[in-house]
VOGU-3710 file (C-alpha; in Angstrom, 3 decimals, decimal comma):
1> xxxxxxxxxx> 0,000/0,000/0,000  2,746/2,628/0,769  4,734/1,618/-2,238  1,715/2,046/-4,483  0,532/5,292/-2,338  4,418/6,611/-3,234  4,159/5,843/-6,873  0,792/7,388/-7,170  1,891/10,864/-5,174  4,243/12,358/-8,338
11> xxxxxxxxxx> 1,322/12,428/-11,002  -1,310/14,429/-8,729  1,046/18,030/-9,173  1,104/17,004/-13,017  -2,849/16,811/-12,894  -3,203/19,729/-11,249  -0,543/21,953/-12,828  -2,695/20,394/-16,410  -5,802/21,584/-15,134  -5,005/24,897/-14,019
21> xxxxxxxxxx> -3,341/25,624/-17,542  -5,978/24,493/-19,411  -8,208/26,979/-17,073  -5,905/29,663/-18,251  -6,144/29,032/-21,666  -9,966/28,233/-21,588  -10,233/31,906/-20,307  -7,969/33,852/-22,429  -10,083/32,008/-25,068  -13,260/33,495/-23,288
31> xxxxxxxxxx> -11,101/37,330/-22,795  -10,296/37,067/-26,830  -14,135/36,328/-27,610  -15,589/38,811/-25,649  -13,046/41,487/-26,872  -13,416/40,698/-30,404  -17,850/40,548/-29,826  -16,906/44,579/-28,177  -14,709/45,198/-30,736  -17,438/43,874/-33,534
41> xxxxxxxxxx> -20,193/45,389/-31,403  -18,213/48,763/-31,286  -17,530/49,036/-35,248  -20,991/48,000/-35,714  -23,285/49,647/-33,220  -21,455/52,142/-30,596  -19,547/54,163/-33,052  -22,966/55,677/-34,816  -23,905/56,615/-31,467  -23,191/59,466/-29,168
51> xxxxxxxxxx> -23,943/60,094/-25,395  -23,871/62,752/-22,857  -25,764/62,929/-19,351  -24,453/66,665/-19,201  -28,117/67,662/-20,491  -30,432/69,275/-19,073  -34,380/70,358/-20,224  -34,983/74,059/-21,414  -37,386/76,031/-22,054  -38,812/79,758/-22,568
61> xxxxxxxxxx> -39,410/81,800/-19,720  -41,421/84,509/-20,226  -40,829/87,522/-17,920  -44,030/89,248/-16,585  -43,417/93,526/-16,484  -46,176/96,146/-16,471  -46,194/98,466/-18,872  -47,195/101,606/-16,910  -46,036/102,223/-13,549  -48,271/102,152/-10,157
71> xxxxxxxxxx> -49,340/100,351/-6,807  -50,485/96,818/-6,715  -53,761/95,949/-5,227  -54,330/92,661/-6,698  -51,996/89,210/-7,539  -54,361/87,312/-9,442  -52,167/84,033/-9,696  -49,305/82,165/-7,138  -46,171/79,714/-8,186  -47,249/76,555/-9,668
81> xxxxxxxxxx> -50,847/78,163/-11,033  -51,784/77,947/-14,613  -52,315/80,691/-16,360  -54,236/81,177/-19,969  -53,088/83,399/-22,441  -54,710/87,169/-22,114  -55,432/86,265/-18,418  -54,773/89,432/-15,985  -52,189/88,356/-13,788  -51,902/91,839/-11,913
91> xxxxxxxxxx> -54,433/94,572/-11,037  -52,934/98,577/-10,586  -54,303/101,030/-8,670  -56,329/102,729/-11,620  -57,133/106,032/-10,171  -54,632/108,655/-11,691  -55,182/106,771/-14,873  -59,051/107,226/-14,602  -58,271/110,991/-14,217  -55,937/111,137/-17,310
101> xxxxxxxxxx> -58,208/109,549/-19,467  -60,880/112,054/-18,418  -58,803/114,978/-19,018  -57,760/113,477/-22,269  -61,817/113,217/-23,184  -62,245/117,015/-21,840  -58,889/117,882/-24,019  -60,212/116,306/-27,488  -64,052/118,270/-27,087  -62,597/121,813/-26,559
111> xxxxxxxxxx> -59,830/121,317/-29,642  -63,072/119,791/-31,569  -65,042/123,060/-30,356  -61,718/125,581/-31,263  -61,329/123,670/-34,872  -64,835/124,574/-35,453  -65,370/127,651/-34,766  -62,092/128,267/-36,789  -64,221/126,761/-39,957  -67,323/128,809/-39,351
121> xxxxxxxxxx> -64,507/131,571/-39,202  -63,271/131,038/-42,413  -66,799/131,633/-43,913  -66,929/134,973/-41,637  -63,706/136,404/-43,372  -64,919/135,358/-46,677  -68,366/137,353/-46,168  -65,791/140,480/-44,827  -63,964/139,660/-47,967  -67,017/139,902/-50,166
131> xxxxxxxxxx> -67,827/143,075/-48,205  -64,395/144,948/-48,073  -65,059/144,631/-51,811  -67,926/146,126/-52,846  -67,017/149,150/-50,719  -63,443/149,107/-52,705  -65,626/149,429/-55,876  -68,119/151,972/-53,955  -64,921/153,625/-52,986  -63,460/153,563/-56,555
141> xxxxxxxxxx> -66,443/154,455/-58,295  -66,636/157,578/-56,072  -63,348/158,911/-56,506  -63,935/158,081/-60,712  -66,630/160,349/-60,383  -65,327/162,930/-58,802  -61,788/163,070/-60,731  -63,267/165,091/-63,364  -64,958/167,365/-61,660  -61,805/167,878/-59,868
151> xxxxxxxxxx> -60,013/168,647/-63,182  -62,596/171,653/-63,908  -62,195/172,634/-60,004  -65,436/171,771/-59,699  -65,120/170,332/-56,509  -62,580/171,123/-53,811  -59,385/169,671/-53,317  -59,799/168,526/-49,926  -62,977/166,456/-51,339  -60,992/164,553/-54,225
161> xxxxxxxxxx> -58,036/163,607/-51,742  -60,643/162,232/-49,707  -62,172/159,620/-52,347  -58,521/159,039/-52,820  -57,949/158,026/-49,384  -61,119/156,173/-49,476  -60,120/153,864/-52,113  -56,651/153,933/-50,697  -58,885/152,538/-47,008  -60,904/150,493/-48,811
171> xxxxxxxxxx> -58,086/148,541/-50,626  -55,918/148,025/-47,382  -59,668/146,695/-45,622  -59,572/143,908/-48,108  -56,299/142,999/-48,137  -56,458/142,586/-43,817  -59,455/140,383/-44,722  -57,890/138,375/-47,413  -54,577/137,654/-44,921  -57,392/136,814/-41,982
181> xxxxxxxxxx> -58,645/134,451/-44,331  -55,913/133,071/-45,548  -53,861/132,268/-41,943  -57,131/130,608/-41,081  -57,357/128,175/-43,977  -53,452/127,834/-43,074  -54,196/126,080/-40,351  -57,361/124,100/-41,453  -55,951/123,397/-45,119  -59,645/122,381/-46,603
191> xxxxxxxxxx> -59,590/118,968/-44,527  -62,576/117,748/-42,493  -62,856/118,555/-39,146  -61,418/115,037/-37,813  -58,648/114,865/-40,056  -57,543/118,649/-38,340  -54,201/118,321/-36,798  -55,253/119,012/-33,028  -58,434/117,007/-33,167  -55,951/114,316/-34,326
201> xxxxxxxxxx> -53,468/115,343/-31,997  -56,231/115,612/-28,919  -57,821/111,711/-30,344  -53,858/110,761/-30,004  -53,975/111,712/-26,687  -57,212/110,235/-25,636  -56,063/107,120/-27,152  -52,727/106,776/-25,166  -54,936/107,265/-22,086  -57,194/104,895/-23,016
211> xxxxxxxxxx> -54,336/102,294/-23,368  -52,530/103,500/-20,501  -55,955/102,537/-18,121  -56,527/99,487/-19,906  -52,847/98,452/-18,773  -53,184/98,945/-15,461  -54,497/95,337/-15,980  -51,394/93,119/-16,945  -52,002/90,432/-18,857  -50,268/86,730/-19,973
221> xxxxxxxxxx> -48,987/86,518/-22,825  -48,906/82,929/-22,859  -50,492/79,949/-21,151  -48,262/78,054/-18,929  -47,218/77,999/-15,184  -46,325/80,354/-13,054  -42,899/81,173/-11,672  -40,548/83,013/-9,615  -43,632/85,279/-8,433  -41,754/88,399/-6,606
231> xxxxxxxxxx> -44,924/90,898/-6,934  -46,769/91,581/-3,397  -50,132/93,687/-2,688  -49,165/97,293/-2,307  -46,110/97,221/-4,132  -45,136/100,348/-6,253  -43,591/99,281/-9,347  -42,459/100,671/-12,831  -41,869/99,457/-16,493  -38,975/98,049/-15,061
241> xxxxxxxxxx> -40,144/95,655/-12,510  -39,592/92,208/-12,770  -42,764/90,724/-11,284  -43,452/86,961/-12,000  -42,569/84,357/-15,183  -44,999/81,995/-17,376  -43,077/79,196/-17,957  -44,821/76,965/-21,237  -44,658/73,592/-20,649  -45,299/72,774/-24,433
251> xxxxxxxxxx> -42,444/74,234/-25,972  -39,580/72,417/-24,506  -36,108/71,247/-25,105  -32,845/69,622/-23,878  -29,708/71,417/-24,143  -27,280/68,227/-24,089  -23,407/69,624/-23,540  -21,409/66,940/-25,818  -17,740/67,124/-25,488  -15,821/68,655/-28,522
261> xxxxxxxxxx> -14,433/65,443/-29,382  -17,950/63,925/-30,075  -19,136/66,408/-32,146  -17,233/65,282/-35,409  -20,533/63,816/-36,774  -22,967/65,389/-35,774  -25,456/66,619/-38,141  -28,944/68,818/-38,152  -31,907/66,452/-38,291  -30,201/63,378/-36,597
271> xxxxxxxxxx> -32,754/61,657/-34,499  -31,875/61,349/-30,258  -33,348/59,414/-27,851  -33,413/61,181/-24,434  -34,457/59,346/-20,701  -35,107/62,036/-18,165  -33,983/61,163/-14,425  -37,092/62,280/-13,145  -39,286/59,052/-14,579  -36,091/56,546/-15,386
281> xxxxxxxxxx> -35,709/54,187/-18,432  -38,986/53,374/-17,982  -39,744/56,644/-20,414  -37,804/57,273/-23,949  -38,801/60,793/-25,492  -37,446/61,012/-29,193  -36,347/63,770/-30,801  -33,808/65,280/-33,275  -31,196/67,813/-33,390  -32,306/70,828/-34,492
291> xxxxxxxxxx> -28,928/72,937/-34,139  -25,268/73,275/-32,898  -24,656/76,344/-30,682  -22,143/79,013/-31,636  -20,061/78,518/-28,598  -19,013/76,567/-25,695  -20,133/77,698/-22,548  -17,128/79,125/-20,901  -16,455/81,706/-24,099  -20,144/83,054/-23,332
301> xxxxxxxxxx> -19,349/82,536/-19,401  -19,168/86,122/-17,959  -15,631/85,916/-17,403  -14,487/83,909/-20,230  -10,898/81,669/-19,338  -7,397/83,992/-20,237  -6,011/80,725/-22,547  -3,135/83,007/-23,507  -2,029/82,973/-19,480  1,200/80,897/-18,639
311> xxxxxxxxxx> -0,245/78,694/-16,693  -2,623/77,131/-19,337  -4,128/73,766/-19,088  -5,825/72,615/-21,920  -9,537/71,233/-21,022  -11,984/69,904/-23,352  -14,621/71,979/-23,905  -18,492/71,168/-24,442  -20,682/72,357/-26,998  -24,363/72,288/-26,301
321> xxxxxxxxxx> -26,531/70,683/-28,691  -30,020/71,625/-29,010  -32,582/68,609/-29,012  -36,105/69,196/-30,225  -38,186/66,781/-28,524  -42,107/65,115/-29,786  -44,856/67,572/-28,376  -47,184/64,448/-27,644  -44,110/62,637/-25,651  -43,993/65,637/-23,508
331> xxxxxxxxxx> -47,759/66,219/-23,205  -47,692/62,504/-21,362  -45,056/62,915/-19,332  -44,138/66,470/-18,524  -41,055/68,120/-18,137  -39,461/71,020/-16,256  -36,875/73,458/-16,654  -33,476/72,273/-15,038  -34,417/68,728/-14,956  -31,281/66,119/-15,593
341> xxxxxxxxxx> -31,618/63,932/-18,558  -29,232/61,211/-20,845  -29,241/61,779/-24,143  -28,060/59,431/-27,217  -27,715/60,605/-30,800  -28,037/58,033/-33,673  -25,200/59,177/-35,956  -26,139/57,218/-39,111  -27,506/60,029/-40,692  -24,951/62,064/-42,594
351> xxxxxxxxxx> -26,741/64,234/-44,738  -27,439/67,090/-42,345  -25,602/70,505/-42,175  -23,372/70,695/-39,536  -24,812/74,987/-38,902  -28,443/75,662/-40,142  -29,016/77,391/-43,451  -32,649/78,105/-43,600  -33,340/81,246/-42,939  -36,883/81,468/-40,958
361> xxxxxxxxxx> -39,798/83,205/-42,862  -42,169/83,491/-39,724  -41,793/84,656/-36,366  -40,060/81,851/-34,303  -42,750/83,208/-31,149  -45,328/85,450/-31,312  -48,786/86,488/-29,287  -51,136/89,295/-29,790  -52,482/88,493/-25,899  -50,834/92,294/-25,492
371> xxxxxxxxxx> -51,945/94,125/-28,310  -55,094/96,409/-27,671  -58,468/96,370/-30,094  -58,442/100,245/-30,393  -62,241/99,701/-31,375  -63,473/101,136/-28,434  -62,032/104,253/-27,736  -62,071/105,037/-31,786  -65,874/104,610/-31,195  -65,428/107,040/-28,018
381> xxxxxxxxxx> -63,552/110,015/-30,352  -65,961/109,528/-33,031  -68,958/110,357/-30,588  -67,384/113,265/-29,260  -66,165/114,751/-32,467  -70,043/114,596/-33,323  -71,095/115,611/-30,206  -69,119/119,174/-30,061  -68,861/119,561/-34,228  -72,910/120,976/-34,470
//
């Protein structure tokens, strides 16, 4: 037994030390495969693809400012509140502009009352006209008469140089009335009595109060949410002062911040997946690039880096990307400003433009929730031009 025992013992270490190699080479075998399926996988799939999680969801912001100055006496909405476009968001304290618009009604009836009596004027110094000359023909007629008789000393001197003078009078009456008449049509120049300059000037006026008042109301000019709310009840504020924002939450974006390096192909129009962090994988929006931006963030930063310093490092710099995103996607799950997302770009698609070279034809925003229907205060001069014009 021992003998057999000691002739056994040699050959276990050669068993083992076989084993072990061939556990080696079974996975470097295994290393190889999986490097050359990465590899494979790599030049096949991960090369047309780029990714960043240095993006984040944008959107506009639009900031809330009266356009006339006053006190606040009512905040209509609070953070978080939806808000419909044309909705007043903030009441002012509308008395001075309740007494300006008054004046500016008073203002327009007494120019419509001056203009007018300057037209019937113009008829009065045409009727002096008429009458300044038929007494320069009475006048002329007299002194005709009498110059002959003056010849055969008929008549006294005295007399003749006195139909002289009377023509001489009668000739300087009508040219006082023709100047009267003609600085008056000067200033009306044969236009209708609301086309005069200071009726239009006075309807200006009323109009500009008229808008003023109205805008002691302010108004969205959007629907969305609001934010940052900084108004309060009683505050006095101008043009100037920021009060609240309406944030859409239908017109959003990501701004995804690839590094330079990954940027070599990518195109306009490429489509992008994008997972936001606040719902997980569990939600893919899908979008496309829709442009490159101009600059990296640290040339627009406020205090962009000295690179010509001597202590220099060089650090890759990232380039936001803009990623439009599907409307519909983002009506069923909702996003917000700031939020954290990872974004992918398919790269297959090479036949984009690299900077955009449309040229847009319509506004890129617009609303008309701020523009004013001058209807009814147009209505309002009409009536009192007709009023104070009989």
């Amino acid at each position: 037994m021992n003998q057999a025992t000691e002739q056994q013992s040699p050959s276990q270490p050669a068993r083992t030390k076989k084993k072990r190699k061939g556990a080696l080479w079974l996975l470097l075998i295994l290393i190889v495969i999986a490097a050359v399926a990465f590899l494979a996988y790599w030049l096949l799939v991960l090369r047309h693809y780029e990714e960043t999680d240095d993006a984040y969801v944008a959107g506009n912001q639009t900031q809330i400012m009266a356009q006339v100055s006053g006190s606040v006496t009512k905040v209509w909405f609070d953070n978080t509140d939806v808000v419909n476009k044309g909705d007043v968001l903030v009441t002012l304290d509308n008395t001075d502009a309740l007494q300006s618009f008054e004046k500016a009604q008073t203002a327009l009836a007494t120019s419509v009352r001056q203009t007018h009596q300057q037209m019937i004027n113009s008829k009065q110094y045409l009727a002096t006209i008429t009458l300044r000359k038929i007494a320069l023909t009475q006048a002329q007629a007299d002194l005709k008469r009498r110059e002959p008789l003056g010849a055969q000393n008929l008549i006294g001197r005295e007399d003749l140089q006195h139909a002289r003078d009377a023509v001489t009078s009668a000739q300087a009456q009508l040219d006082v009335a023709t100047q009267q008449y003609k600085a008056n049509q000067a200033i009306l120049l044969n236009t209708t009595l609301e086309n005069q300059p200071a009726v239009k000037q006075s309807a200006a006026e009323l109009r500009d109060a008229w808008l003023a008042l109205q805008r002691t109301s302010v108004l969205s000019p959007v629907r969305g949410y609001v934010s940052r709310r900084s108004v309060q009840v009683g505050s006095q504020i101008t043009s100037a002062t920021p009060l609240m924002a309406i944030v859409p939450a239908d017109n959003l974006w990501v701004d995804a911040n690839f590094k330079e390096t990954q940027l070599k192909n990518v195109r306009i129009g490429q489509p992008a997946t994008v997972i936001a962090d606040i719902y997980g994988d569990g939600v893919v929006y899908h979008g496309k690039v829709v442009g490159l931006d101009m600059g990296t963030g640290s040339a627009f930063s406020l205090l962009p880096a000295q690179n010509a310093t001597g202590n220099w490092i060089k650090v890759v710099q990232r380039l936001p990307v803009r990623i439009e995103l599907d409307p519909k996607e983002v009506a069923s799950h909702p996003l917000r400003i700031g939020l954290s997302t990872l974004v992918k770009i398919d790269l297959h698609q090479q036949d984009g433009a690299m900077l955009a070279t449309q040229i847009r034809s319509q506004p890129a925003y617009q609303s008309n929730a701020l523009t004013r229907d001058l209807t009814p205060v147009n209505q309002l001069i009409t009536q009192i031009i007709q009023a104070n014009a009989d």
